[in-house]
DSSP file (Angstrom, degrees, kcal/mol; ACC not computed):
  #  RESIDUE AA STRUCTURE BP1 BP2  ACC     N-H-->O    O-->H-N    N-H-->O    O-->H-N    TCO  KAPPA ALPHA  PHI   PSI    X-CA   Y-CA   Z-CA
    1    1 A X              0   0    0      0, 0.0     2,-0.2     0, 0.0     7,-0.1   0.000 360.0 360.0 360.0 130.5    0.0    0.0    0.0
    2    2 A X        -     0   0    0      1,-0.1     6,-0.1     2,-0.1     0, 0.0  -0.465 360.0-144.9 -97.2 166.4    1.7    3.1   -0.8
    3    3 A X  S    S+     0   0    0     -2,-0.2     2,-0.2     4,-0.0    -1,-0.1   0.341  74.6  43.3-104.7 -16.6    2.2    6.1    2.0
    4    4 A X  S  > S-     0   0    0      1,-0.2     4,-0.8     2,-0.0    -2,-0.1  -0.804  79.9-116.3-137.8 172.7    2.0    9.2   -0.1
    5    5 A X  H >> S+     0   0    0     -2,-0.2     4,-2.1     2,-0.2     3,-1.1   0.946 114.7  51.6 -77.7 -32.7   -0.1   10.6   -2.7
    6    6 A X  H 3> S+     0   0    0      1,-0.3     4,-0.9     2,-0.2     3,-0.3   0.927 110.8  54.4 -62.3 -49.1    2.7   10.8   -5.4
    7    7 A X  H 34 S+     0   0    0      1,-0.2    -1,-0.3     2,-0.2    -2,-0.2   0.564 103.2  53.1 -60.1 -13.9    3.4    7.1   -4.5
    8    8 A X  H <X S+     0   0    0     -3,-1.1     4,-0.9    -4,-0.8    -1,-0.2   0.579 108.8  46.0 -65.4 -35.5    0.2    6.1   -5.1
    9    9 A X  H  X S+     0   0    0     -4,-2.1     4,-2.1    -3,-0.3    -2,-0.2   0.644 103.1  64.5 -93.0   3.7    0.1    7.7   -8.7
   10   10 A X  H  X S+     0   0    0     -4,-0.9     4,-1.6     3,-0.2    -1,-0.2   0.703 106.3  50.3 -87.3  -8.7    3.8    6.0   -9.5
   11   11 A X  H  > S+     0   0    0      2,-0.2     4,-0.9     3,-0.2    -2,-0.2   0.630 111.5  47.1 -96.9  -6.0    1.5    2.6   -9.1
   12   12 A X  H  X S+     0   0    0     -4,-0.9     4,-1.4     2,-0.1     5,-0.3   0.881 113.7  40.6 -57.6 -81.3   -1.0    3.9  -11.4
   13   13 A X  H >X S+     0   0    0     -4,-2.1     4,-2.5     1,-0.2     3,-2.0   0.940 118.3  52.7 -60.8 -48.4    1.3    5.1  -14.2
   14   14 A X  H >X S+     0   0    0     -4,-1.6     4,-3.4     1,-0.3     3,-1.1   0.901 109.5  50.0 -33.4 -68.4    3.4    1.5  -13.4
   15   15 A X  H 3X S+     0   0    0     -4,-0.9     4,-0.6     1,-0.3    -1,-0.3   0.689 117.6  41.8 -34.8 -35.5   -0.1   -0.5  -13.8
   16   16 A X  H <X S+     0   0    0     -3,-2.0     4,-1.1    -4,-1.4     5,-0.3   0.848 116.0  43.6 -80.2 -36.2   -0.6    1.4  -17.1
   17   17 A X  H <X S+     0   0    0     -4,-2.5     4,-2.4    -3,-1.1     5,-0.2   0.966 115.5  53.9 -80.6 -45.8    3.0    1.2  -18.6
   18   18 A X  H  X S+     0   0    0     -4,-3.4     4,-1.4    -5,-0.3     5,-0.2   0.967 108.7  49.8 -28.6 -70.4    3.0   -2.5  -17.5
   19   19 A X  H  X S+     0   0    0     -4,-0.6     4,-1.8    -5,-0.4     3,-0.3   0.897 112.6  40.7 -50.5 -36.2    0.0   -3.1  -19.3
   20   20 A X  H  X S+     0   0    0     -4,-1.1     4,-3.4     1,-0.2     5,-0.3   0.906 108.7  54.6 -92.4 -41.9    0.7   -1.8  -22.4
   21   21 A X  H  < S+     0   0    0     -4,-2.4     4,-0.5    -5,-0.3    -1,-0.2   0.698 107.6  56.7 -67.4  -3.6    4.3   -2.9  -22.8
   22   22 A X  H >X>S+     0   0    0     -4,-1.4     4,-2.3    -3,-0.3     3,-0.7   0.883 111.7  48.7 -75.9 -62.3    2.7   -6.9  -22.1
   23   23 A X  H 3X5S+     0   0    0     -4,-1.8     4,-1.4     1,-0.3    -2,-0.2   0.827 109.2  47.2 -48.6 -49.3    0.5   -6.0  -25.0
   24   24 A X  H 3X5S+     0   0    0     -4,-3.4     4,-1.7     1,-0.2    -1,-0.3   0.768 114.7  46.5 -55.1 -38.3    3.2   -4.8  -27.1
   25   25 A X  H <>5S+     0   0    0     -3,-0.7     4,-1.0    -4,-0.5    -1,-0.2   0.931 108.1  58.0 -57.4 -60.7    5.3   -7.8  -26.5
   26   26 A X  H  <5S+     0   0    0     -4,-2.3     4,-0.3     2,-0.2    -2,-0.2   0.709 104.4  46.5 -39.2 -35.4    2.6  -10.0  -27.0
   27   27 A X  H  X<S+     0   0    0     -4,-1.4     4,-1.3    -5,-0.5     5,-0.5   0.877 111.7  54.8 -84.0 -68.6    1.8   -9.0  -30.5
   28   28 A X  H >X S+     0   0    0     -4,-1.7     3,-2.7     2,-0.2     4,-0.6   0.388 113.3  41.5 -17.6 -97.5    5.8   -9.2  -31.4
   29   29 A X  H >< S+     0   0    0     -4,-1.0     3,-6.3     1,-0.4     5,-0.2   0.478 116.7  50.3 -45.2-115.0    5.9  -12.7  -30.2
   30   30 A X  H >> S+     0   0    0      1,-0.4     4,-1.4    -4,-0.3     3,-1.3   0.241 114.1  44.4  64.3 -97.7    2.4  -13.1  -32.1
   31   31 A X  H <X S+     0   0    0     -3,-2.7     4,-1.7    -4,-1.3    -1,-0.4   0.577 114.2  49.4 -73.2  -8.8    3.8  -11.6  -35.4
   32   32 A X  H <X S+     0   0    0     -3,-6.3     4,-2.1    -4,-0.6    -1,-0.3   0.930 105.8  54.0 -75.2 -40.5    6.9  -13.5  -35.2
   33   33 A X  H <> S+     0   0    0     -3,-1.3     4,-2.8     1,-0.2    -2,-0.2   0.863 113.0  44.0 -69.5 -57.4    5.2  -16.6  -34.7
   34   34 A X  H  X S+     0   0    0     -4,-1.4     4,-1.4     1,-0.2    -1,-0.2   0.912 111.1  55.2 -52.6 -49.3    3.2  -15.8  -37.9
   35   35 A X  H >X S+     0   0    0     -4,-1.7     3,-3.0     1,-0.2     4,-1.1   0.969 111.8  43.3 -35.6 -71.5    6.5  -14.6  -39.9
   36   36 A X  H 3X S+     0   0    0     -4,-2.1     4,-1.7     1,-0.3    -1,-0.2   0.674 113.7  55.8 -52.4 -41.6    8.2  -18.1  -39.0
   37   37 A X  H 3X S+     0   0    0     -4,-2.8     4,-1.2     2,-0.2    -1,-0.3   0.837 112.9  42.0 -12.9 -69.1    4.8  -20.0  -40.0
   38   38 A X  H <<>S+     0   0    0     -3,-3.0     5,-3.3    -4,-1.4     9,-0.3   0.474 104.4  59.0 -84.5 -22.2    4.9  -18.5  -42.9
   39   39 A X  H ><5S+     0   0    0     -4,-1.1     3,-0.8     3,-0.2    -1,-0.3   0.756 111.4  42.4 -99.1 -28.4    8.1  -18.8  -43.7
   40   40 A X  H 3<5S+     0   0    0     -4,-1.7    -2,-0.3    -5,-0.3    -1,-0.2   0.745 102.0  62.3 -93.8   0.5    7.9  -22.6  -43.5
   41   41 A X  T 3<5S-     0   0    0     -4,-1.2    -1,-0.2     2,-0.0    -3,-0.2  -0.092 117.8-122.3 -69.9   2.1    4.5  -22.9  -45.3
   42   42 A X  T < 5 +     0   0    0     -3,-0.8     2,-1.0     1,-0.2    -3,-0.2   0.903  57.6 155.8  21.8  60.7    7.3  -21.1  -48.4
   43   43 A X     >< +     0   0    0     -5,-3.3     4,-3.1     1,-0.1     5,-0.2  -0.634  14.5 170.6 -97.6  70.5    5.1  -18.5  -48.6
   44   44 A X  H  > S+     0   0    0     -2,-1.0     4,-1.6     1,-0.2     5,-0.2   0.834  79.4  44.7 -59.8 -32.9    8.1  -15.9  -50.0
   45   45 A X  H  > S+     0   0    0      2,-0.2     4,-3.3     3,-0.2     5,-0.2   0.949 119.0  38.6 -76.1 -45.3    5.3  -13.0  -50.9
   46   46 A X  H  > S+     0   0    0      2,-0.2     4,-2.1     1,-0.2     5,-0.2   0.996 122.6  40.7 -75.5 -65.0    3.3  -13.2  -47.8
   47   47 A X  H >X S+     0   0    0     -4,-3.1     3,-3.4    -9,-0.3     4,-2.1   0.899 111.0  55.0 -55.4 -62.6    6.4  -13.8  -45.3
   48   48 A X  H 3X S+     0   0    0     -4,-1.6     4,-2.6     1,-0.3     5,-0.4   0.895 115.9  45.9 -57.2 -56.9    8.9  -10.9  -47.2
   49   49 A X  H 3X S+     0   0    0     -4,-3.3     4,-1.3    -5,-0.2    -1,-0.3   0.849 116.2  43.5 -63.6 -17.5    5.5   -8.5  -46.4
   50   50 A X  H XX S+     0   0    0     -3,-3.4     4,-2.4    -4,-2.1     3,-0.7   0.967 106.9  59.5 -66.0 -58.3    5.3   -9.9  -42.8
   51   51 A X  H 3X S+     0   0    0     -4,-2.1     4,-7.1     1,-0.3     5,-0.4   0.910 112.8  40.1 -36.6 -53.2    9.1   -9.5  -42.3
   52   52 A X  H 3< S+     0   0    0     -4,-2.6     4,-0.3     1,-0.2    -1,-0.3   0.861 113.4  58.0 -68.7 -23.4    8.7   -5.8  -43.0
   53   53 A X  H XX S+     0   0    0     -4,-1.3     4,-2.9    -3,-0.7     3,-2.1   0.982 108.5  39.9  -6.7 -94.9    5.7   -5.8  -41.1
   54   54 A X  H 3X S+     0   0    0     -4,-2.4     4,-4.0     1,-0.3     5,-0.2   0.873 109.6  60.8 -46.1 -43.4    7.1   -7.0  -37.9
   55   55 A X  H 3X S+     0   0    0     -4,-7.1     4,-1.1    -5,-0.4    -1,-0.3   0.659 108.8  45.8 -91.9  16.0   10.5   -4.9  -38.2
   56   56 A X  H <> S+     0   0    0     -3,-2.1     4,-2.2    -5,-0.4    -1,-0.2   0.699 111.1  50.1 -78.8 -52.8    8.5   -1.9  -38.2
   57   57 A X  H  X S+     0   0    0     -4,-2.9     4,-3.5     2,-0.2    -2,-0.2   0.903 112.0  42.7 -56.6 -63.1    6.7   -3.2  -35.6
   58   58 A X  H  X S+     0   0    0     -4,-4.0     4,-1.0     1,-0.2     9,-0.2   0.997 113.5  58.8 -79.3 -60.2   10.1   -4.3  -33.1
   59   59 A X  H >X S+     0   0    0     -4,-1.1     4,-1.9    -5,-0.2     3,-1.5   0.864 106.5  51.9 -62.5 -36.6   11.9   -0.4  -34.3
   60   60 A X  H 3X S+     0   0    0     -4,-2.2     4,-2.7     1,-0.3     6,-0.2   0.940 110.4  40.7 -67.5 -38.0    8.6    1.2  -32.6
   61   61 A X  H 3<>S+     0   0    0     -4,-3.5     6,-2.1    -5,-0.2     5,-1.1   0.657 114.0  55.6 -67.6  -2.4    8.7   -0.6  -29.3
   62   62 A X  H X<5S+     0   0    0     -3,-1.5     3,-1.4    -4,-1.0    -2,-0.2   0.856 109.4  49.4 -74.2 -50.5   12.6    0.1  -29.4
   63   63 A X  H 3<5S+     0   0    0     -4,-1.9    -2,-0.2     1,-0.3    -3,-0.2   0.802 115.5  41.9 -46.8 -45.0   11.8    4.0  -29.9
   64   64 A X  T 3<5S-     0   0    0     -4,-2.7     2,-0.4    -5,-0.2    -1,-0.3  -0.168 117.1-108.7-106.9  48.7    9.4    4.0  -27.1
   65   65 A X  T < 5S+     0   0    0     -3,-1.4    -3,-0.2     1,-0.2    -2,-0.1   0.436  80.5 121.0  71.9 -20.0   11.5    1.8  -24.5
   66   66 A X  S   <S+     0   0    0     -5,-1.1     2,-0.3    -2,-0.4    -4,-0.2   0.971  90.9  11.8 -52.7 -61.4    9.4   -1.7  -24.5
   67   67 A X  S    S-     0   0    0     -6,-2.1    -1,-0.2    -9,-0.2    -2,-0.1  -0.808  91.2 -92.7-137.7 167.5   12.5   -3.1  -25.5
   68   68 A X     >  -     0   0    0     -2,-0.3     4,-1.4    -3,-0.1    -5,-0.1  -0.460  40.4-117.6 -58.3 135.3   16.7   -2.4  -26.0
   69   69 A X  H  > S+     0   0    0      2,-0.3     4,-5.0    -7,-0.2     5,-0.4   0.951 117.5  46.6  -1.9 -77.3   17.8   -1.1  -29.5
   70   70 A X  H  > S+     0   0    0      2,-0.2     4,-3.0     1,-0.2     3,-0.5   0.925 105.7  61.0 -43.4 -64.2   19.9   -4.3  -29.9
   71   71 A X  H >> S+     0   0    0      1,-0.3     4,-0.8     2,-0.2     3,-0.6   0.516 105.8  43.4  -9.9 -88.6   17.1   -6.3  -28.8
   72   72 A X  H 3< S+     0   0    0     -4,-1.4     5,-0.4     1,-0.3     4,-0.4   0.824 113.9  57.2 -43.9 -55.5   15.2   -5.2  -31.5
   73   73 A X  H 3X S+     0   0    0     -4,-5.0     4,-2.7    -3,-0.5    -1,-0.3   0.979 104.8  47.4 -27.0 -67.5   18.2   -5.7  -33.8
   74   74 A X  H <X S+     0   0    0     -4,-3.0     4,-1.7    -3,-0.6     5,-0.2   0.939 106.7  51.3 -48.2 -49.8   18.8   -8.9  -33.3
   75   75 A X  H  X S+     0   0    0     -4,-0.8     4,-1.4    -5,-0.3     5,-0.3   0.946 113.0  46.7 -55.9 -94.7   15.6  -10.3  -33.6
   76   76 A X  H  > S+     0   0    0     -4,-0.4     4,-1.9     2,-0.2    -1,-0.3   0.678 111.8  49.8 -41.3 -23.9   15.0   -8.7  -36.9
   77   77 A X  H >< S+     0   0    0     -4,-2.7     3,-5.0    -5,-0.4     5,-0.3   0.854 113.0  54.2 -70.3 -72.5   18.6   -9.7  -38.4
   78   78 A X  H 3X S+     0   0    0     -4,-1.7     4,-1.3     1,-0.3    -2,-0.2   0.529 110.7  42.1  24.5 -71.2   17.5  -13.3  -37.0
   79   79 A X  H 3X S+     0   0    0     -4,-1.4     4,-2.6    -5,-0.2    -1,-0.3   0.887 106.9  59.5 -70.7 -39.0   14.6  -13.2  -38.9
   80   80 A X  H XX S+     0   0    0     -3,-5.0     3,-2.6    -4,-1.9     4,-0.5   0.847 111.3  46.3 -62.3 -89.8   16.3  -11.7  -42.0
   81   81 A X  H 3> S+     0   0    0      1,-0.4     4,-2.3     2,-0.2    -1,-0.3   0.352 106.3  49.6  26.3 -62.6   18.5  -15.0  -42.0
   82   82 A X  H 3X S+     0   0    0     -4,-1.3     4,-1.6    -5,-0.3    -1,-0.4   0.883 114.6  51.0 -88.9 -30.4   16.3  -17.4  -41.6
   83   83 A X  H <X S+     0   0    0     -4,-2.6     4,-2.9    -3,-2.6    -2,-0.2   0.893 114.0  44.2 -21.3 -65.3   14.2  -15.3  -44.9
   84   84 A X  H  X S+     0   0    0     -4,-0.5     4,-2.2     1,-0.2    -3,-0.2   0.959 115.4  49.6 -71.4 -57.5   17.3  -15.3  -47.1
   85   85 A X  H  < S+     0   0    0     -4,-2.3     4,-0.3     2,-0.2    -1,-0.2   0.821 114.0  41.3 -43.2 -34.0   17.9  -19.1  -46.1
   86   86 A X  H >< S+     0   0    0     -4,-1.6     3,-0.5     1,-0.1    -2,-0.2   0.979 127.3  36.4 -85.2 -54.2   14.0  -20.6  -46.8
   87   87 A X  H 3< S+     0   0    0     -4,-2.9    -3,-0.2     1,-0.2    -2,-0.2   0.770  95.6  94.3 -83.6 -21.2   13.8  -18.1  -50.6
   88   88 A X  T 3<        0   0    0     -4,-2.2    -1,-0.2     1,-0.4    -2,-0.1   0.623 360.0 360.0 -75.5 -31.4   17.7  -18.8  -51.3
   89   89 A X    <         0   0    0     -3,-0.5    -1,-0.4    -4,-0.3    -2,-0.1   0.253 360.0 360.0 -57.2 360.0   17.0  -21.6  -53.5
């Protein structure tokens, strides 16, 4: 239980920022899921428009803090990789 008023509204804005940065995570995971799907189903049109999808997706939650720069780097080279590998033939 918090002691002050101020501390009371830093468990408010937590409760909010929490919440929304789950969501945001949840759809990544979610759109990755779909990418990877997609990308073993050799669906080159559909995945290449997901990929860009998704790394659109992973630079706005880097921009606003959800997740680390790299983070979001990685992931998307990751993904690029496993892209180039499934179409390269």
């Amino acid at each position: 239980m918090p002691h002050s008023i101020s501390a009371a509204k830093r468990v408010r804005q937590n409760l909010t920022r929490r919440t929304r940065n789950r969501q945001t995570k949840t759809e990544l995971k979610n759109l990755t899921k779909d990418l990877l799907s997609l990308i073993t189903d050799k669906k080159k049109d559909e995945a290449t428009t997901a990929y860009r999808d998704l790394s659109g997706h992973f630079d706005r939650a880097a921009k606003k803090g959800m997740i680390h720069k790299n983070n979001a780097d990685r992931h998307k080279s990751r993904l690029a990789v496993r892209l180039m590998k499934a179409f390269a033939a």
